[in-house]
Structure formats: structure tokens, C-alpha cells
N, C-alpha and C positions, 0 to 999 in steps of 0.2 A: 321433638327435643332429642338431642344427642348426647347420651353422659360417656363419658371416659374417665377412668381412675387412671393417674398416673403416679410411681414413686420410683422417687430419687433418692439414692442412696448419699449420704455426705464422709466421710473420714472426721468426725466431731462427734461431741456430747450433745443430746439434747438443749442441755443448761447452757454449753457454748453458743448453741445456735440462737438462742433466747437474743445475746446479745449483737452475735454475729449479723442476724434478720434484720435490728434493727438498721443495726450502721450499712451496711450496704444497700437497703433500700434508700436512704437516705444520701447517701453520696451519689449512686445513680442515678437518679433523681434530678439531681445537682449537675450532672454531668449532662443529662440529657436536656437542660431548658436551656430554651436561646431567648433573648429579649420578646416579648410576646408570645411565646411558646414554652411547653414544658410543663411542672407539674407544679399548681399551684396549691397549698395546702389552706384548706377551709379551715378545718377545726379537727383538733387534738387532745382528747380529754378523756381523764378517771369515767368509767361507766362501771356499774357493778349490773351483775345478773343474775338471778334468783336461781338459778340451773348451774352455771360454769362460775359465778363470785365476780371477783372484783378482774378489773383488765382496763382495755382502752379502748376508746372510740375516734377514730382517723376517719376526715371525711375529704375528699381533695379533689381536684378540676385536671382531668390529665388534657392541656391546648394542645393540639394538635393538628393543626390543620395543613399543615405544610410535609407534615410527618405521614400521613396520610398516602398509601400507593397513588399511583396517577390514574387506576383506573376507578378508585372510590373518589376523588379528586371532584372528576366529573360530574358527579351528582350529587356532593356535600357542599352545605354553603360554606362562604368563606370563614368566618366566623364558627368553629366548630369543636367543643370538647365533653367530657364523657366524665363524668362523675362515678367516684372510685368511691364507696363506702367499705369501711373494715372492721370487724368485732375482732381484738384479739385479747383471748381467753388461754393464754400459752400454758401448754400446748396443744389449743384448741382453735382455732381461726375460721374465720368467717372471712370470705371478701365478698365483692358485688359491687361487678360496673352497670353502667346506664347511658343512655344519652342524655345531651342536657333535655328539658321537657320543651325549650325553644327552638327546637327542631326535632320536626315530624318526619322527615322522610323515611326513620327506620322504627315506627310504631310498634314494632312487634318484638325487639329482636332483645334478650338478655342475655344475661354471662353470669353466675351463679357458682362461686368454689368453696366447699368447705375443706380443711386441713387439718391433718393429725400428725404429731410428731412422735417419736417413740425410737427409743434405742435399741435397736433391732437392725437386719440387713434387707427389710422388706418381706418379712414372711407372716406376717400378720395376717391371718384371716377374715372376712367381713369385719373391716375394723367399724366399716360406718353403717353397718346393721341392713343389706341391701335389701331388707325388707320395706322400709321405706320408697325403693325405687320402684319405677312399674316394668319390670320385664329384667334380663341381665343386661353387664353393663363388661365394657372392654379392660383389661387390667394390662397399662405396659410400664416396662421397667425402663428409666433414661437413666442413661448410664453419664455422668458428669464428662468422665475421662476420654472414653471413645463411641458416644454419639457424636454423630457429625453437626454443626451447627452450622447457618448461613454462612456464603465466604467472608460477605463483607460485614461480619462485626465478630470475627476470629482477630484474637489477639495473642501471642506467643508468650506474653508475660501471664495470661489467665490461663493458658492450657496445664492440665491437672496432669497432663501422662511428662510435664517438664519443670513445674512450680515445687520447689521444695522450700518449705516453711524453717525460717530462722531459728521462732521462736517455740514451733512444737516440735520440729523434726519431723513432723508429717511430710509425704509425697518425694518423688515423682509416684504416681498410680498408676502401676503395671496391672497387663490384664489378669483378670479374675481378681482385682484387688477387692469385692466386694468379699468373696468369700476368708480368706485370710484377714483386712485390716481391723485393729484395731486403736482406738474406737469408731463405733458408726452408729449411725441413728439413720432413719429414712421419715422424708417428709410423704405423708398418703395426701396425696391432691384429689376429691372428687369435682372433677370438672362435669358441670350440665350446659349445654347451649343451647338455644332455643329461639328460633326465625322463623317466624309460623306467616313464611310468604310462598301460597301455590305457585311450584314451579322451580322455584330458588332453592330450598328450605332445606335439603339434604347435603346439595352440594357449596350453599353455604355457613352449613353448619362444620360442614366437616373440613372447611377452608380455615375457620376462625380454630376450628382444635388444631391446626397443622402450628398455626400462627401461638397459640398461645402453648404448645409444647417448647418452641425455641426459643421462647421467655422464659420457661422454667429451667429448662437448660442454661442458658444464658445466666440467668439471675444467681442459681445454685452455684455454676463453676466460679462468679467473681466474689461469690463470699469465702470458698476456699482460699482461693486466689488472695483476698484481702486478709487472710487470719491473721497477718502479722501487725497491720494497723489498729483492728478492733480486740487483739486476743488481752486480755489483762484488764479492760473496762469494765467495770461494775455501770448495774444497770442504770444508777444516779448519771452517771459519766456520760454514756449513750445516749441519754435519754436529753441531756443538755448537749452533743453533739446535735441529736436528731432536731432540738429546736432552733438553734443558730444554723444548722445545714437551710432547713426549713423558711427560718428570715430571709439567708442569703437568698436562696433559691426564688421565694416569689417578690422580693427584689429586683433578679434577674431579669423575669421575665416583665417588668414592670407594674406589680401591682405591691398592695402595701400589706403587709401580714395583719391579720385578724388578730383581736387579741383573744385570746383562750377561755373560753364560758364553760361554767359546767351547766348542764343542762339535759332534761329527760330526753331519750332519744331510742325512736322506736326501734322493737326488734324486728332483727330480718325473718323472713319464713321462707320458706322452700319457692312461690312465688313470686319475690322481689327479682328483679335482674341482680346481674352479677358480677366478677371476680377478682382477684387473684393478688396471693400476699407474695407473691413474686416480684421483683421489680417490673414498672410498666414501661416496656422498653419497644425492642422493636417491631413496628409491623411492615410487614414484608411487601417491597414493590413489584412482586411479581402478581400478578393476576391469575384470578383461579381459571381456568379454561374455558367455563363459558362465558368470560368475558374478554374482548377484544381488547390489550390495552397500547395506550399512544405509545412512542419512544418513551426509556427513562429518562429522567432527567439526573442530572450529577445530585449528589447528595451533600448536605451543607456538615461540615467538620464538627463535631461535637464539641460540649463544652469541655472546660479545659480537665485533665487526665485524674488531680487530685485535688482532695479537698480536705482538710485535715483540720482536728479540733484548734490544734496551736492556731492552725492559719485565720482561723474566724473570728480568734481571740484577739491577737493581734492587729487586726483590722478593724475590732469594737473598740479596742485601747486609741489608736489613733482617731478614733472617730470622736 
């Protein structure tokens, strides 16, 4: 198993990000599913918990098969998605991906993130008590502004060292702006990875943390990026964006929303598979080196750029 802590520093409040996390998960989300593809939401519902209280329980099907590099292509069936479980306890989170259990070919392999947010520039200490882990564990810092991210999902309207906010006056983020700006908060990611295949098991452990860093990346710079869509939402607000994003979305992809059950719902432990309260976005069609992969293939246009609460309303009113 391979843990990595990662933290990302933001130019926000904790209590912003509360609402900010939602809506951008939610729109990306929306933006990534194509008709049979994309993220479909299982279930969404109040869970309380005797340790962290009351919060929510997200459970959802990220389809993916097309999404998938060409060299995992090869050996996944066609039919193929990964179930996303999330305990959020804000500001405390739990995520945990899987495969679905209809497909064996990767038996061994999870992804496990726990998260702590906190208003601070990242100087927090064993925030997740590394006593719990067996051995030390890597700490790096993703800089929103100027880490590099993949070419092809760089967008000029999401770049933080050129986006300046209407509505706070936040940004452009010149360097060192970690030190100087305020306000800031940092999201602590403990990522664990775990491919317990002799032979694979290091080097694709440490493929899937390259892959799930440029999601964290990626995910952090478009909720700055969006503050001026979601800044002024109360959480009621969000929370009725986040369920018609959510219709629309597994509409899209053709299936029919669930409707919403409260119901007991086990808790995670340190070995369930796992993660990430990140948006589930890109993964990358480059192949890690010991695998040979075909040509790429062109990449299919995403969904459409916004989605906005008016727009969903308006489309329920004429419906």
C-alpha cells in the first residue's frame, strides 16, 4: 500500500468551501457524463455518526468505460464502472472508490481518502495522527496556481495566476501567494492506494497517485475558478442545485434517478476501498511504462461548459 498526504491550499474560507465543494462537484460531474457514461448518483442522504454527528451519505457509479486510457481498455470489459462512496462530516470527509463486484479482473486493488479542512496555509502538523499508519508517509504541497496540470484539460478561464473574481476580488495568484493571501484554508488529502498484484503493485500504485493528484488539482483550481457562480448560496440552495444537477445528470447518461431513502448505512474502516472528495474527472491516456500502449485515440468533446441552477429550473417549469 502506498499512502501520500497531499494539501492544497485555496484563497477561501473553510465555510466557503463547504458550499463551494458542493457545487463544483456537482456541475463537473454534469459536464463529464455523455449519454451512457459519466456519474451516475445512487443515493444521497442525512447519515448521522456517533463520532463526527450528523452529515451525508453519497453513494454513485462513476461509467466509465470509454473514459478509460486505451491501455486499461484492453483488459476491462466493456461494461465497466467503479463505485464512489462518501461520508461528509464537514469538515471531515471520508471518500472510497471500488470496482463494481461484477467485475473481477482487479480483486485486489482500492483507493481510500480521508480529508481535513482547516483554515490555515498547510502548516498543520500530524493533522491525521500518523500513528494510525504503518511506517512514514510522503507530504506534498499542490500549488493550485502554478502546478502544471495535463495539456489537454488546461483551460484559460480556470487558470488562478489569470481568473480574478467579480464577486470577492479575489485573484490573479502571483507566486508565493500562499504566503501573503488572505483568506486561505488547505484541504489535508490522506491518500492510501493499495494493488496487492506481485509484480505490478509499486508501480501501479504509484501510477494511480500521479492520476489522482491531477484530479485534485484539477477539481481545487475550477471551484476557485467558479466562486462567482456558487459565492452567495446557502447551503439549502446548493443542496437543491446539487439534486436537479444530479437528475439532470443521470438522465443524461440514461438512466432514471433513485428516489432518495434514508436508511442505515455501514461505516467505512481503514480497509474498505477507496476515494476522493475531489471531482472524478480525468484519467489519463498515457500509459504507465510498463505497459505498451496502442495509438491514442481522439478524445470525445465534453458536456456542455455550464450548468446553472436557473437553467435546470427553467427546463423543470417547461417540462
Amino acid at each position: 500500500m502506498l499512502v501520500k498526504e497531499y494539501r492544497i491550499c485555496m484563497p477561501l474560507t473553510t465555510e466557503e468551501y463547504r458550499v463551494g465543494q458542493l457545487y463544483t462537484i456537482s456541475k463537473h460531474s454534469h459536464q463529464e457524463s455523455e449519454k451512457g457514461e459519466g456519474v451516475e448518483v445512487v443515493k444521497n442522504e442525512p447519515h448521522e455518526d456517533p463520532v463526527h454527528g450528523p452529515g451525508q451519505f453519497t453513494e454513485k457509479r462513476v461509467h466509465l468505460s470509454s473514459k478509460l486510457p486505451s491501455w486499461a481498455r484492453a483488459v476491462t470489459p466493456r461494461i465497466f464502472y467503479i463505485t464512489e462512496k462518501a461520508w461528509n462530516y464537514y469538515p471531515y470527509t471520508i471518500t472510497a472508490h471500488s470496482h463494481t463486484l461484477q467485475c473481477s479482473f482487479l480483486p485486489k486493488f482500492s483507493i481510500y481518502i480521508e480529508t481535513k479542512y482547516e483554515d490555515n496555509c498547510g502548516d498543520s502538523e500530524n493533522i491525521f495522527h500518523s500513528d494510525k499508519i504503518l511506517g512514514d508517509h510522503e507530504v506534498s504541497f499542490l500549488d493550485i496556481a502554478f502546478d502544471e496540470i495535463p495539456e489537454r484539460y488546461y483551460r484559460s478561464l480556470e487558470d488562478p495566476r489569470f481568473f480574478s473574481s467579480a464577486k470577492t476580488g479575489r485573484g490573479p495568484l502571483r507566486e508565493g501567494w500562499r504566503q501573503h493571501t488572505k483568506p486561505i484554508m488547505c484541504s489535508y488529502k490522506l491518500v492510501s492506494v493499495k494493488f496487492e498484484v506481485w509484480g505490478l503493485q509499486t508501480r501501479v500504485e504509484q501510477f494511480v497517485h500521479k492520476v489522482i493528484r491531477d484530479i485534485l488539482l484539477i477539481g481545487h483550481r475550477q471551484a476557485f475558478a467558479w466562486v462567482d457562480e456558487w459565492c452567495g448560496m446557502t447551503m439549502e440552495e446548493v443542496r437543491r442545485y446539487e439534486q436537479e444537477t444530479q437528475e439532470a445528470t443521470n438522465e443524461l447518461i440514461g438512466l432514471v434517478a433513485p428516489a432518495i431513502s434514508v436508511s442505515e448505512v455501514e461505516q467505512p474502516t481503514a480497509t474498505h476501498s477507496a476515494p476522493a472528495s475531489a471531482p472524478s474527472t480525468p484519467l489519463s491516456d498515457e500509459a504507465p511504462e510498463f505497459l505498451a500502449p496502442p495509438k491514442t485515440r481522439p478524445r470525445k468533446k465534453s458536456a456542455p461548459e455550464t450548468l446553472t441552477l436557473p437553467a435546470l429550473r427553467e427546463r423543470a417549469g417547461a417540462e
